[in-house]
Structures are given as structure tokens and as C-alpha cells.
N, C-alpha and C positions, 0 to 999 in steps of 0.2 A: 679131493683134488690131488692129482699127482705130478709131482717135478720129476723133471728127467735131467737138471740142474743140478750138477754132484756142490759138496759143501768147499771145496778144494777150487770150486769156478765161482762162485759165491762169492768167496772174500778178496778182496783186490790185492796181488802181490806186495804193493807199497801197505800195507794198513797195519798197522803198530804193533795189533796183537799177536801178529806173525813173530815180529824179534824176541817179545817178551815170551811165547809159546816155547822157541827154542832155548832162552835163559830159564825155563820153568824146568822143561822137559829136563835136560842137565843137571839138573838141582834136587829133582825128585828121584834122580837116578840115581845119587850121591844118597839117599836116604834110602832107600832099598831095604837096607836091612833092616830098619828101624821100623819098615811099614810092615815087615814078615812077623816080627815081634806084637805085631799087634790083630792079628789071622788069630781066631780059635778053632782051638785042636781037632774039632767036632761041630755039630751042625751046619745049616745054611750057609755055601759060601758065602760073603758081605762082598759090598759094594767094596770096590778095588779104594784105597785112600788117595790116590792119583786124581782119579774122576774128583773124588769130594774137593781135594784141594785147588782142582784148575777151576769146579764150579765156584767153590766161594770167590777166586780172584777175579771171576766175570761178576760176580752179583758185586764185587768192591766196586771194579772200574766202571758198570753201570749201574752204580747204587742200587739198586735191588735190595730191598727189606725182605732177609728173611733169619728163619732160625740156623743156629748155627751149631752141631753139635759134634766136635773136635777135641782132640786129645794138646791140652797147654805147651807139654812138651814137645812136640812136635811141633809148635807155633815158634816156639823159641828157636828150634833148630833150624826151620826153614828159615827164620830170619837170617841166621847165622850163617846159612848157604847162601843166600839171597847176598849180602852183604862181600862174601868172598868174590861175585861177581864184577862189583865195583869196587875194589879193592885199589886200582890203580890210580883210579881216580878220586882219590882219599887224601884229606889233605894230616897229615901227621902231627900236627904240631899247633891246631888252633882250631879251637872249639869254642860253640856253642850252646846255652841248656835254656829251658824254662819250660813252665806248665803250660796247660790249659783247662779250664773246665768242660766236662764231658757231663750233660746232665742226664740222671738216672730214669729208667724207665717207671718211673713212680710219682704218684700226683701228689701235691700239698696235702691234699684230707688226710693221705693214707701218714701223716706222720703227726702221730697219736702219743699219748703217754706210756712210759715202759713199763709204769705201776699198774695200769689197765685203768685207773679213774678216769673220769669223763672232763674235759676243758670247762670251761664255766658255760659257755657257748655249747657245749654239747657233743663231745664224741669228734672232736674234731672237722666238725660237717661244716663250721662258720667260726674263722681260726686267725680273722683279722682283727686286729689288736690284744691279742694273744702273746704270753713271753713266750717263745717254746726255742730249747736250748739241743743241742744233742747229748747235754746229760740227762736231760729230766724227758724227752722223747724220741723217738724210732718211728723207721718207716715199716708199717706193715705189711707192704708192697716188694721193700727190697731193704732188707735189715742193713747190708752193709754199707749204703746209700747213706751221706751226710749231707747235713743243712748247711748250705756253704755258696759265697760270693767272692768274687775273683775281684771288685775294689768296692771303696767306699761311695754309696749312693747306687747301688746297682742293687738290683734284685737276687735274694737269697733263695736257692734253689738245691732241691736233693741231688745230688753231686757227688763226682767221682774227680780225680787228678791226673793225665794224664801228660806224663814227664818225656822230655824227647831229648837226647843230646846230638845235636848236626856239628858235620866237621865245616868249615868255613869257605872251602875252596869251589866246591858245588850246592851242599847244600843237604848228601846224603843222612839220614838218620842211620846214626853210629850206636846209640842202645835207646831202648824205652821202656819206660817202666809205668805201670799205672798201679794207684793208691788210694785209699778214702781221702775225703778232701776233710783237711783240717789246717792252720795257721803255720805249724813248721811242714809241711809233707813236700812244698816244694824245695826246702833247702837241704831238707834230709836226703829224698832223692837226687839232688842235686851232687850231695857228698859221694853216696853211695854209687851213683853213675864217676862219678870222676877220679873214685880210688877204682873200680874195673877197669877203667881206662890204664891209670897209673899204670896198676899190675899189668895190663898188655903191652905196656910201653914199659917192662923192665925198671919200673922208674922215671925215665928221661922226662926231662918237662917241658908242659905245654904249657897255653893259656887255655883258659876258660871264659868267655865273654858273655854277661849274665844282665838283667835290668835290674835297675832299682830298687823290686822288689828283694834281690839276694843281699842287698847291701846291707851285712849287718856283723858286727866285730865276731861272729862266734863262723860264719860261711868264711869269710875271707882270713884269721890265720889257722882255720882247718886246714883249704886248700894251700895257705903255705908251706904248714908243715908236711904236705904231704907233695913239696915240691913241685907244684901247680901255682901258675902265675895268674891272678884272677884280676881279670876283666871286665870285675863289674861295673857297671853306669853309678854317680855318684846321686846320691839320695840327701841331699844339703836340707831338705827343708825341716825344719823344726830341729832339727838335729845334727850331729857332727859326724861325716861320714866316716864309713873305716877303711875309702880309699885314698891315702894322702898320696904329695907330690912327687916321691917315689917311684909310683906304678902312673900318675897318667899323665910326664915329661914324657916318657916314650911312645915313641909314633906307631909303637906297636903297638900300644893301647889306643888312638883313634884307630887303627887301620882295623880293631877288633869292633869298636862298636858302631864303627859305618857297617860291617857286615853280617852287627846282631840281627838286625828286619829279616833277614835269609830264613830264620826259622820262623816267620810269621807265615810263609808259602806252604809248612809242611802242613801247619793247624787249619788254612786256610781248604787246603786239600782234603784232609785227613775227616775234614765235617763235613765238608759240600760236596765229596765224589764219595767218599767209604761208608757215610752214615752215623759218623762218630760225634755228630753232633747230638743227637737223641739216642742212647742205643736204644734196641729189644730187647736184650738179654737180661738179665738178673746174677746177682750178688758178684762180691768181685771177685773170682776166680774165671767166671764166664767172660766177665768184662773186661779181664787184664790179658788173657788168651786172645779174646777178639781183638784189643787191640793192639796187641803183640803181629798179629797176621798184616792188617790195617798198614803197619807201619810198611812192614817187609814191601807189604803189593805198590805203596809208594814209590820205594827204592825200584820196584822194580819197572816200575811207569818212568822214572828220572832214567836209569839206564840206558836204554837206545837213544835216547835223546842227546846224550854223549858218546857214545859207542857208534864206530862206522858200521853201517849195514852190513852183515855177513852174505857171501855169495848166495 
């Protein structure tokens, strides 16, 4: 079959992935040198890293499963370009963080004993009512994968953490970090996103608006001393929170956690259009790269969305 239909009449002048094409183009111009750094000296030319980077952000935007094999650093920097775009539309002064579970591309069986002995059940093949801890087993599947549930009465699942901090005013994701999933991994990432922040901010301080889950005397006078006014949701039950009356008399404190839910839209996104809710990939350098990119292609779907059409 032949068209005589160019790809330039194809796509409708209005259709979205026109504005992001030209935020892409820009951005990858800006990396130039960094993609010449990665040409070897010798053999086969390679596949230009342009082509590879606009394909993966089409397999994001229309979820397309496939492999993905990219250099981390480079994920990080395109965010970092990606993010200079919406720069303006940035809100400076009031932030958002929290996790989400990203479950690992590896089945229940495959997480077996690290000693090699066999379950009483048998090699892990029939693993219900089984103790199995992630000291005493590993997945064979995907080592750096942890057994891990994001609340009480929910199903425990091989699992990874992925961390996001949104600034409040729109929505953008300002850094992300993914992690093994264990009990502190959100609060650590939590610190460690919010002193990067600090240091870009010179200092100057923000708030941080966080759920229930951060509320706990060692999160909240971290981000004190590190001059960050934390907005976390108070966690009363059974116990006495570590946000007193202080921090939530001021109306800056509801006005932060009417606008926590904002980062419910990124996870919401980040699983049901990129694929981050199961990945493919394996161990976590694969998986914190991809969703390093994940995040970026986000930011860059929100941007025309607030941005006026360019001629």
C-alpha cells in the first residue's frame, strides 16, 4: 500500500504533540554535547540519542510496553531541561512530597530464601501462610525488589518507592527520586528531596505539605532545622502528633493541605499513561532511570497546557 499523504498532513495543526515536539526539540538541542560524549570513536554509526529519546516519550504518552535501554544520566539532565521550561510557572515557596508504590516486575514465587533452603511448602512454588521477611528472602526475579505494602490490610507486594516533590501552584514535579521500598524510604527521601530544594533556594524557606504518613517527631524538626516549615497532616490517633498549634493557627497551613490531593494527579498519571504501575524493567538503577524520564514526559504533557500556543 502506498500513501502519498506526507506525515506533516497527517497530524492536525492543533494536536498537542506539536507544542511538546517543539519543548522537546529545544531541550535536546541544549544537550548536544552531552549526546556527542556518548558516539564511539570507531565502529557502526549508532542510532542518533534524539530518535531514541522522542521514541521513548511517544511509548510514555501512549503507554506502549517496551524495553528501554538509556543512559541514567541523561534522564536526570533531560529532566532538568525539561523542568527549565516551566520554570515560570513554578511556584517558589510551597511544596508538596509523598510516595507511591511501583510494583516490581517479579511474581510472589520468585521470592525464595537468600540461604537457598527450600520453604516447608516447597521452593517457594506454594508460599501461603508462609513467614517470609526481606531479611530471611529475596526475589530471584529482581534482587533489588522488596516485599512491601503502602497501608495496613492491603496486599504485600515486591515493590519499589517512587518519591515525587510537586510545587503547589500547578502541580509540576520539581524532583523525583525512586528507592527500595522499606518503612523509612519515604521520609528519608522526603529529607533528602527537601534539603536539594533548600540548597536551590539559597536557604530561603518554604513549606512542605506531606500526609500522615510523614508525621513523626524525627521528619518534622529535620525539616525545621533545615529551615522548612512542614505541613504535615496531623496523625492523632493512637498517638500524639509532632504537629502542634504553632504550625496549623496559620492559614498557611490549611491553604497547604487543601492543595496536598494535587499530587495524587501526578501518580494517578505516572501509572495509567507511562506504565509505572507494573514496570518491565529490572533492578533499581533501570527502574529509577525510567522513572526519572516518566516523570520529565509528565511535566512536559502539563506544560502546553499552561503555556499559550506558540505561532
Amino acid at each position: 500500500m502506498f500513501s502519498y499523504v506526507s506525515m506533516e498532513e497527517r497530524v492536525p495543526q492543533d494536536h498537542p504533540l506539536r507544542q511538546i515536539r517543539r519543548l522537546v526539540d529545544h531541550i535536546l538541542a541544549t544537550m548536544s554535547k552531552r549526546f556527542d560524549e556518548l558516539y564511539a570513536e570507531n565502529g557502526r554509526p549508532s542510532i542518533p540519542p534524539e530518535r531514541l529519546l522522542r521514541a521513548l516519550l511517544l511509548q510514555i504518552f501512549y503507554s506502549i510496553r517496551s524495553e528501554r535501554l538509556l543512559n541514567e544520566v541523561v534522564g536526570r539532565e533531560f529532566f532538568a531541561e525539561v523542568l527549565k521550561q516551566a520554570e515560570r510557572h513554578l511556584s517558589k515557596e510551597h511544596f508538596t512530597v509523598d510516595g507511591t508504590m511501583i510494583e516490581a516486575w517479579a511474581s510472589q514465587k520468585s521470592f525464595q530464601r537468600k540461604d537457598g533452603g527450600d520453604d516447608a511448602t516447597g521452593s517457594g512454588a506454594n508460599f501461603h501462610g508462609e513467614k517470609r521477611t526481606n531479611d530471611t528472602h529475596a526475589s530471584t526475579t529482581d534482587p533489588d525488589a522488596r516485599l512491601y505494602k503502602k497501608s495496613r490490610g492491603s496486599e504485600a507486594k515486591l515493590s519499589y518507592l517512587g518519591h515525587v516533590l510537586v510545587e503547589n501552584r500547578h502541580g509540576f514535579i520539581v524532583d523525583a527520586m525512586l528507592t527500595q521500598a522499606d518503612g523509612t524510604a519515604e521520609a528519608d527521601a522526603a529529607i533528602w528531596m527537601a534539603d536539594a530544594m533548600r540548597k536551590k533556594r539559597r536557604g530561603h524557606r518554604f513549606t512542605l505539605g506531606a500526609d500522615k504518613a510523614y508525621d513523626s517527631r524525627d521528619v518534622v524538626t529535620t525539616l525545621q532545622a533545615m529551615n522548612i516549615t512542614p505541613h504535615v497532616a496531623q496523625n492523632n490517633k493512637n498517638r500524639r502528633s509532632a504537629i502542634d498549634g504553632r504550625t496549623t493557627r496559620h492559614g498557611g497551613y490549611a491553604m497547604s493541605q487543601s492543595r496536598r490531593p494535587i499530587i495524587e494527579r501526578t501518580f494517578g498519571w505516572l501509572k495509567a499513561v507511562a506504565g509505572m504501575r507494573k514496570v518491565k524493567l529490572r533492578g533499581l538503577e533501570k527502574v529509577s532511570w525510567l522513572f526519572q524520564y516518566a516523570v520529565a514526559a509528565y511535566n512536559l504533557w502539563r506544560i502546553p497546557r499552561l503555556k499559550p500556543a506558540e505561532a
